[in-house]
C-alpha positions as CSV (number, residue, x, y, z in Angstrom):
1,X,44.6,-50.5,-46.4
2,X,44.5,-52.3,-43.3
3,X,47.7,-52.6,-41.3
4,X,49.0,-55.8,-40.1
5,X,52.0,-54.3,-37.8
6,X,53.2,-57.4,-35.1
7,X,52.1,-54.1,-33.1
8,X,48.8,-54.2,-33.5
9,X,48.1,-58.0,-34.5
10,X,49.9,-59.7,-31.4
11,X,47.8,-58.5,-28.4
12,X,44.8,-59.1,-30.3
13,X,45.9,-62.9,-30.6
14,X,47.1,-62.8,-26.7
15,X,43.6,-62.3,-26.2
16,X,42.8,-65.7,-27.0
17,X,44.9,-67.1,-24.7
18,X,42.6,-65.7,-22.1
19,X,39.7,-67.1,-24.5
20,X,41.3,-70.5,-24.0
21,X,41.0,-70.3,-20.4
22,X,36.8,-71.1,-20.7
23,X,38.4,-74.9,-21.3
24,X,39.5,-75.7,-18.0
25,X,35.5,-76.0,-17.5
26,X,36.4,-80.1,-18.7
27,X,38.8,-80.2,-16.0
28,X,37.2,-79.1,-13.3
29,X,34.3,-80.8,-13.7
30,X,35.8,-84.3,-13.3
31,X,37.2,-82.7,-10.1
32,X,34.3,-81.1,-8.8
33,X,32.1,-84.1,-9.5
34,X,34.5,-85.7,-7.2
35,X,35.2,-82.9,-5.1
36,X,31.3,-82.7,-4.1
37,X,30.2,-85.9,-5.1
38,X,27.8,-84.9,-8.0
39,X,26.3,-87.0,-10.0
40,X,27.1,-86.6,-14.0
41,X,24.4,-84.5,-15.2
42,X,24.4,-82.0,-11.5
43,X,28.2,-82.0,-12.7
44,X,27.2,-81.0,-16.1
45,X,25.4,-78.1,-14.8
46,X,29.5,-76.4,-14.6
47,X,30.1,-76.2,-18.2
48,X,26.4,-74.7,-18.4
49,X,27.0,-72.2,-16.3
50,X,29.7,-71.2,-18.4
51,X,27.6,-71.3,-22.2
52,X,24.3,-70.3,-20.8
53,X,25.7,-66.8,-21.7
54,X,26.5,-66.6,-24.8
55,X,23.0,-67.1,-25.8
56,X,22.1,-64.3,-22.9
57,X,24.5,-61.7,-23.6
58,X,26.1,-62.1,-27.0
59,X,23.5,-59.8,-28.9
60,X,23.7,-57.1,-26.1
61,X,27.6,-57.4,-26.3
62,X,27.7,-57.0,-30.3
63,X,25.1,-53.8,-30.0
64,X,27.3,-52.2,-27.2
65,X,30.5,-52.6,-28.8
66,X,28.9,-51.1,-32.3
67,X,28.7,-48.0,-30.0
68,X,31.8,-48.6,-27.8
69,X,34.3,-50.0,-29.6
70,X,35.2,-53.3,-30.3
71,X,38.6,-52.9,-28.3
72,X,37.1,-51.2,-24.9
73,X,34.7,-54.4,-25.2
74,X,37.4,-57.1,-25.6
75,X,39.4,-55.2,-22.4
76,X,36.4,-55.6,-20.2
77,X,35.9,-59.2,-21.2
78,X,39.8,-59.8,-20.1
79,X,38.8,-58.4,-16.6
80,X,35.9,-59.9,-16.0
81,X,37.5,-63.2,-16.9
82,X,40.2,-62.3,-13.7
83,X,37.6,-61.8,-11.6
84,X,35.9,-65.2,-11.5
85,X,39.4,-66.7,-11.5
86,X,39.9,-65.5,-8.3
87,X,37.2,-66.4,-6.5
88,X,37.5,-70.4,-5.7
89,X,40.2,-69.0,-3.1
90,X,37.6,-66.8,-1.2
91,X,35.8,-70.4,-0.2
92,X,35.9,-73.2,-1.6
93,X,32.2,-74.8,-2.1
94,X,30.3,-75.9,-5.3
95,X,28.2,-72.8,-5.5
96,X,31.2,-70.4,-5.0
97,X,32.8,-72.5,-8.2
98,X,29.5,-72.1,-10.2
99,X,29.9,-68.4,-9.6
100,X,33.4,-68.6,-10.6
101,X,32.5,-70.4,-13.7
102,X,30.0,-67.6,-14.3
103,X,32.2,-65.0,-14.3
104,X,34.5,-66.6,-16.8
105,X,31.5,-67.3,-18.8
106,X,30.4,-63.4,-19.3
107,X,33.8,-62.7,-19.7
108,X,34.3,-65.5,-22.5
109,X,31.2,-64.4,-24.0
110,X,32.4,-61.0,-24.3
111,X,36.0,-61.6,-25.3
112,X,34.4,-64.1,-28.1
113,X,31.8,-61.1,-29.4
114,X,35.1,-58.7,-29.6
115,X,38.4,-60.6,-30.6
116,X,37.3,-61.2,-33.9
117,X,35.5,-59.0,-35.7
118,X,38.8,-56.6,-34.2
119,X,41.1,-59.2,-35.7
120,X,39.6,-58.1,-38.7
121,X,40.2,-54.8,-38.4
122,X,44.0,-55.8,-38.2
123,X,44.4,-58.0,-41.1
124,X,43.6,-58.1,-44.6
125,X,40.7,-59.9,-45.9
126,X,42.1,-62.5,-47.8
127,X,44.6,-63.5,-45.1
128,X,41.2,-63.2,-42.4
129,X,40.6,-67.5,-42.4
130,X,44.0,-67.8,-42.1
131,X,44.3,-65.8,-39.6
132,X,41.3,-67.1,-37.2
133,X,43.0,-70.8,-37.3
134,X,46.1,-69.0,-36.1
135,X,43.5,-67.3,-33.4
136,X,42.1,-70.9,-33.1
137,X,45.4,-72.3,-32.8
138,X,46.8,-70.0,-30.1
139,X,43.5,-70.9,-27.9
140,X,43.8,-74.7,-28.7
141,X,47.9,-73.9,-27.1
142,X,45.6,-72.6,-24.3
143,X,43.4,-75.2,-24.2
144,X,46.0,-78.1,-23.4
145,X,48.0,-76.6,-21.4
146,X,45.1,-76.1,-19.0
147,X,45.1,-79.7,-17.9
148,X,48.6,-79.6,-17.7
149,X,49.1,-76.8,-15.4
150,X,46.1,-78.5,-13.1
151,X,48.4,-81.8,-13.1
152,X,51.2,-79.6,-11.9
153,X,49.4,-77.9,-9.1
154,X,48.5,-81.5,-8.3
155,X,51.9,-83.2,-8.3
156,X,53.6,-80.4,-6.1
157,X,51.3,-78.0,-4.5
158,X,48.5,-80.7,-3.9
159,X,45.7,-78.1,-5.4
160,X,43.8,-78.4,-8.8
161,X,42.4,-75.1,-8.4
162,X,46.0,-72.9,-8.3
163,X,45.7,-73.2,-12.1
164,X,42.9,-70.6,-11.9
165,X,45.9,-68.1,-10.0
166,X,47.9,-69.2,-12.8
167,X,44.5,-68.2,-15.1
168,X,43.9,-64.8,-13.3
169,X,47.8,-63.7,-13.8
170,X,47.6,-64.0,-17.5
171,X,44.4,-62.5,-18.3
172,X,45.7,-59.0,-16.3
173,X,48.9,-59.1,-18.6
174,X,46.8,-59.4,-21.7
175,X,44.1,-56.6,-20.9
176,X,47.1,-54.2,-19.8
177,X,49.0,-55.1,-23.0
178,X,45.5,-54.1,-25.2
179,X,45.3,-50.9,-23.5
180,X,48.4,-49.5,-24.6
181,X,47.9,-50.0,-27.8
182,X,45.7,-48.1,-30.6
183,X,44.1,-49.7,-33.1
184,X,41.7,-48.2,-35.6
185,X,38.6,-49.5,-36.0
186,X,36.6,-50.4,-39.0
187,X,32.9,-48.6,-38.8
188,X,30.4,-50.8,-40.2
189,X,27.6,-48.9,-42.6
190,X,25.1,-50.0,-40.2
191,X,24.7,-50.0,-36.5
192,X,23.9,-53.0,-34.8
193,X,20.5,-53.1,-33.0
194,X,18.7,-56.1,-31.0
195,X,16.1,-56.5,-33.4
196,X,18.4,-55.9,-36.3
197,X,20.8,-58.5,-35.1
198,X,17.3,-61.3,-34.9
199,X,16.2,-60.4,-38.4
200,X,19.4,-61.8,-39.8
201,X,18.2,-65.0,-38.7
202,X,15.8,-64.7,-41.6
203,X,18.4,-65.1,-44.0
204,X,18.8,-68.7,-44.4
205,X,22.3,-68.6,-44.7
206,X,23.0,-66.8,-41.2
207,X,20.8,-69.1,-40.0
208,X,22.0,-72.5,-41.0
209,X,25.3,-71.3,-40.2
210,X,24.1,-70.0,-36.5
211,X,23.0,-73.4,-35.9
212,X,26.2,-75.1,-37.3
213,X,28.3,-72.7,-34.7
214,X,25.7,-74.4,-31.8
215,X,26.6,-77.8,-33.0
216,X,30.3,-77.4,-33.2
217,X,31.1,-75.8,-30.2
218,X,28.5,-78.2,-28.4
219,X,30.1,-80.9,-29.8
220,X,34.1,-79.4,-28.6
221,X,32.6,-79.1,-25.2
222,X,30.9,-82.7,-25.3
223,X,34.4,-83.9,-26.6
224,X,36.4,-81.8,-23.5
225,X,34.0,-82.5,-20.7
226,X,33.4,-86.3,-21.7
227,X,36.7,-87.8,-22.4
228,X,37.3,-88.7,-18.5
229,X,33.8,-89.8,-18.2
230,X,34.6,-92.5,-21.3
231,X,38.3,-93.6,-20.2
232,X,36.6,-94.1,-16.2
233,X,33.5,-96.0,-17.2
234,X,35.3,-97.6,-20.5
235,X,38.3,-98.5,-18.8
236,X,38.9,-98.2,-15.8
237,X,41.1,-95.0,-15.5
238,X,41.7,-93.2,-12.5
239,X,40.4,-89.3,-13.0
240,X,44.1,-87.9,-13.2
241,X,45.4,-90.1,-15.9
242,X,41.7,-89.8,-17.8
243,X,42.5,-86.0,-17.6
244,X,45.4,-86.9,-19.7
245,X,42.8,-88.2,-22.7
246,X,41.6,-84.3,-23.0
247,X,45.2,-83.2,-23.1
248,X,45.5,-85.4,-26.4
249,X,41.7,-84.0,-27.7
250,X,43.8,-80.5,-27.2
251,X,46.6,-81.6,-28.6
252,X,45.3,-82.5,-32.0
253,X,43.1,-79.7,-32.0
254,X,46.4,-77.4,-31.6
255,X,47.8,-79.1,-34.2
256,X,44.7,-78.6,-36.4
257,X,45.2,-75.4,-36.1
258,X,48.0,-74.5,-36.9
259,X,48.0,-76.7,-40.0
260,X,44.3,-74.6,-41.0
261,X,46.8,-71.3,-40.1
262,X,48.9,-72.3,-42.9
263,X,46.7,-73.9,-45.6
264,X,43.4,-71.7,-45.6
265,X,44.6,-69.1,-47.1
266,X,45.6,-71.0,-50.2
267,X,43.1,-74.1,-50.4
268,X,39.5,-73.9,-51.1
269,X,37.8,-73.5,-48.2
270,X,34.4,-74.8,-48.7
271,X,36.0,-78.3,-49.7
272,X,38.4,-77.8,-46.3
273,X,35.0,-77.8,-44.7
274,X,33.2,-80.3,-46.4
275,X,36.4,-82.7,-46.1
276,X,36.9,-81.9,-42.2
277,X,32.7,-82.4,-41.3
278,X,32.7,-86.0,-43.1
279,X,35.7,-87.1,-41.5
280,X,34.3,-86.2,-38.0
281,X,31.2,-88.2,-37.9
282,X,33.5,-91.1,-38.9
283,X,36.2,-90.7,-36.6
284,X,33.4,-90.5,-33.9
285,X,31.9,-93.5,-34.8
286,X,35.0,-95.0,-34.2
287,X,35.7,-93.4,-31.0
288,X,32.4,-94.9,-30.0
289,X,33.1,-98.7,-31.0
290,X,36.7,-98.4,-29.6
291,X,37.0,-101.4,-27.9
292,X,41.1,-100.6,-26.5
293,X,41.9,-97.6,-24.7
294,X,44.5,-97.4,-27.2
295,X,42.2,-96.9,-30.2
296,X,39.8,-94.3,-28.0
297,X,43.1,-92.5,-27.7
298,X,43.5,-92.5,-31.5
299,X,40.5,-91.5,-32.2
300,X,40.2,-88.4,-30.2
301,X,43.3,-87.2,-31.3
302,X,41.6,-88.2,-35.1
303,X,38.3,-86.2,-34.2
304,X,40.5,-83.1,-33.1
305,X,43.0,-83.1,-36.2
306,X,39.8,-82.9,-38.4
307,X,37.2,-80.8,-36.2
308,X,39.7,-78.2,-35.4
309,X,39.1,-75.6,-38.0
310,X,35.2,-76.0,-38.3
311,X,34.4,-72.9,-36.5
312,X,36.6,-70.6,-37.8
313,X,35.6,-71.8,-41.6
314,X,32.0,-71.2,-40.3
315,X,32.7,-68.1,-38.8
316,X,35.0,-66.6,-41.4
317,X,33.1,-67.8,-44.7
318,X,29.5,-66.3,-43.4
319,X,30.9,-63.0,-42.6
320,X,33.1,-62.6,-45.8
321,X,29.8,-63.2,-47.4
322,X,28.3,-60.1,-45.5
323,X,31.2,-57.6,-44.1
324,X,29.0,-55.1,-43.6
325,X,27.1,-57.2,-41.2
326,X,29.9,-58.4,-39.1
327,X,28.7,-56.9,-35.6
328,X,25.9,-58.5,-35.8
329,X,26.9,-62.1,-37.3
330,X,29.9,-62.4,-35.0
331,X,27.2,-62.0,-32.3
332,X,24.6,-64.0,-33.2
333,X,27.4,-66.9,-33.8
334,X,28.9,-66.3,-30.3
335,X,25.4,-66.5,-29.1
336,X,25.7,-69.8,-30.6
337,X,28.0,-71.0,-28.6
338,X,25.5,-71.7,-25.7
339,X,25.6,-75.3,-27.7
340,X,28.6,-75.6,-25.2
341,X,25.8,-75.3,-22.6
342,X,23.3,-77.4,-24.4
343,X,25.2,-80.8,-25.8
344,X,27.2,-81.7,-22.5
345,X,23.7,-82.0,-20.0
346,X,22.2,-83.9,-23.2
347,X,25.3,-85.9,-23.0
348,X,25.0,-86.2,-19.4
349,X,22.0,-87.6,-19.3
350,X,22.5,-89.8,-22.3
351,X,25.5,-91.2,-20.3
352,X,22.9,-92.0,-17.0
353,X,20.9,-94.0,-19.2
354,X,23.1,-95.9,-21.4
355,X,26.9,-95.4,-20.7
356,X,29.6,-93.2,-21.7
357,X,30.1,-94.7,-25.4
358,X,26.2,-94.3,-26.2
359,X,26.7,-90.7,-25.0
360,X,28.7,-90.1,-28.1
361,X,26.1,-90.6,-30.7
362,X,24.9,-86.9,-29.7
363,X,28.0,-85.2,-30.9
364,X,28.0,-87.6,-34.2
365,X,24.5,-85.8,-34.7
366,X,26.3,-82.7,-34.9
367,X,28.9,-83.5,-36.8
368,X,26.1,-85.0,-39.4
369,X,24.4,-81.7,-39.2
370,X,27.3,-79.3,-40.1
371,X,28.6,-81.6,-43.2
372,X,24.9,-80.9,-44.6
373,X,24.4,-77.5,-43.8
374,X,27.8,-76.6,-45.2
375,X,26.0,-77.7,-48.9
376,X,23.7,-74.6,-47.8
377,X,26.5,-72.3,-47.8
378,X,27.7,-73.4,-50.7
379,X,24.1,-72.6,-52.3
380,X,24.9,-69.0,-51.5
């Protein structure tokens, strides 16, 4: 029987704080777009930089930690994340923030690969959805306090970019607080191999559900690295109280959360997910015919109530359906998440074309994707 000691459990679900941290990439790109004077797709490129790796290293991550451990995996994902926190105060210049933002992403990727198949290894299966909305839940915490802490370092130190000292702190108190710990590790029946890991995309489930994972986190990123964009062009907002508009997207996603934390384990899930895809493609529609800042405002915090627990339904209802497999689906899904790297530059240069509003109608393609596919799942 699995053991679900506060022991074990709690610097597991520290970990995604640091996870959290991959946010501040919505942030920083308002500010480095005006920092450097990018243009909105070269200021794109930031949150690219960040999702480019999942799809690069999530399948080498998952085979490594079959062999290593999901835990000694999840501790050098923590570290790597301090590094690249560290390094906008060596110099201060777009490409040194690109590397930054590089660094965080191989971290991300790897502390994404980890944290939750070793969640699972600390809780019980029928409490396991539950548990990855409280996961969820403690990143989305993560999430808005990001924009907060950079408002902070604005108001009194005059510096966005202490946040990421702030950033760099925490991670090195999470990966010293999973070291001390044991945990014991669930060994799957089979170990994960590259090609192994591909062939599960034959299985139309894994697939449709790889895909979905691409859509939603592309579509959380579009969400977080678009809501200035909107509120600037829309109306008129300076950057700083735009930045405010993604605190309220994190907000509601938070709140999400928590709300999935309590509820999964006792509603059915499948209907959670149908309910919460449906809803999204019409609260983006209004978001996109908003015509107060007021309403906008609403409807963000309406898209994140309902979108929050999409990916860890997704996540935990394809690998219930195959345990045994969970190495390997946990990293083809995080692979998945280079849809963070995809959807914004589409976005981006939707927005160059025809505005900040008309950008939106990418993310409502997502949404329309994941309500059908989630009739797929159901299938099987």
């Amino acid at each position: 029987m699995k053991s679900q000691s506060i022991k074990l459990i709690a610097p597991v679900l520290i970990s995604y704080i640091v996870m959290g941290f991959v946010d501040i990439v919505g942030v920083s790109t308002g500010y480095a777009q005006r920092d450097f004077n990018l243009t909105p797709d070269m200021a794109q490129l930031i949150p690219s930089m960040v999702f480019v790796w999942f799809f690069v290293l999530s399948i080498p991550v998952g085979v490594l930690q079959s062999r290593l451990g999901k835990k000694r995996i999840l501790v050098t994902g923590i570290f790597l994340t301090s590094l690249g926190m560290f390094l906008p105060f060596l110099h201060y210049s777009y490409p040194i923030l690109l590397l930054s933002f590089l660094f965080l992403g191989v971290g991300n990727t790897v502390i994404q690969v980890a944290s939750n198949p070793l969640l699972k290894d600390v809780v019980s299966e029928d409490k396991f959805s539950s548990f990855m909305s409280l996961s969820q839940f403690i990143k989305a915490i993560s999430s808005l306090v990001g924009p907060l802490i950079v408002t902070l370092m604005v108001t009194r130190f005059g510096d966005w970019k202490h946040v990421f000292l702030v950033y760099g702190a925490v991670s090195i108190i999470s990966g010293t607080w999973l070291i001390m710990v044991n945990i014991e590790e669930a060994q799957t029946t089979q170990k994960a191999s590259f090609s192994s890991s591909l062939k599960l995309l034959r299985h139309p489930l894994v697939l449709s559900m790889v895909v979905s994972i691409f859509l939603i986190v592309g579509l959380d990123v579009g969400m977080n690295t678009n809501i200035q964009n909107l509120f600037v062009q829309k109306f008129d907002w300076t950057l700083e109280k735009a930045s405010l508009g993604i605190s309220v997207y994190f907000f509601a996603l938070m709140v999400s959360r928590f709300l999935g934390a309590l509820l999964l384990s006792r509603v059915n899930n499948f209907s959670f997910l149908v309910w919460s895809a449906s809803l999204s493609c019409l609260f983006i529609i209004l978001l996109m015919v908003s015509a107060s800042s007021s309403l906008a405002i609403v409807s963000i915090a309406l898209i994140g109530l309902v979108s929050g627990n999409l990916f860890p339904l997704v996540f935990s209802l394809t690998i219930n359906k195959l345990p045994e497999r969970s190495n390997e689906i946990s990293a083809l899904m995080i692979m998945a998440v280079v849809g963070g790297a995809v959807i914004p530059p589409v976005m981006g240069l939707v927005n160059k074309v025809s505005g900040a509003s008309l950008s939106f109608v990418v993310l409502l393609i997502c949404a329309l994707y994941v309500f059908g596919s989630s009739f797929i799942l159901k299938k099987h």
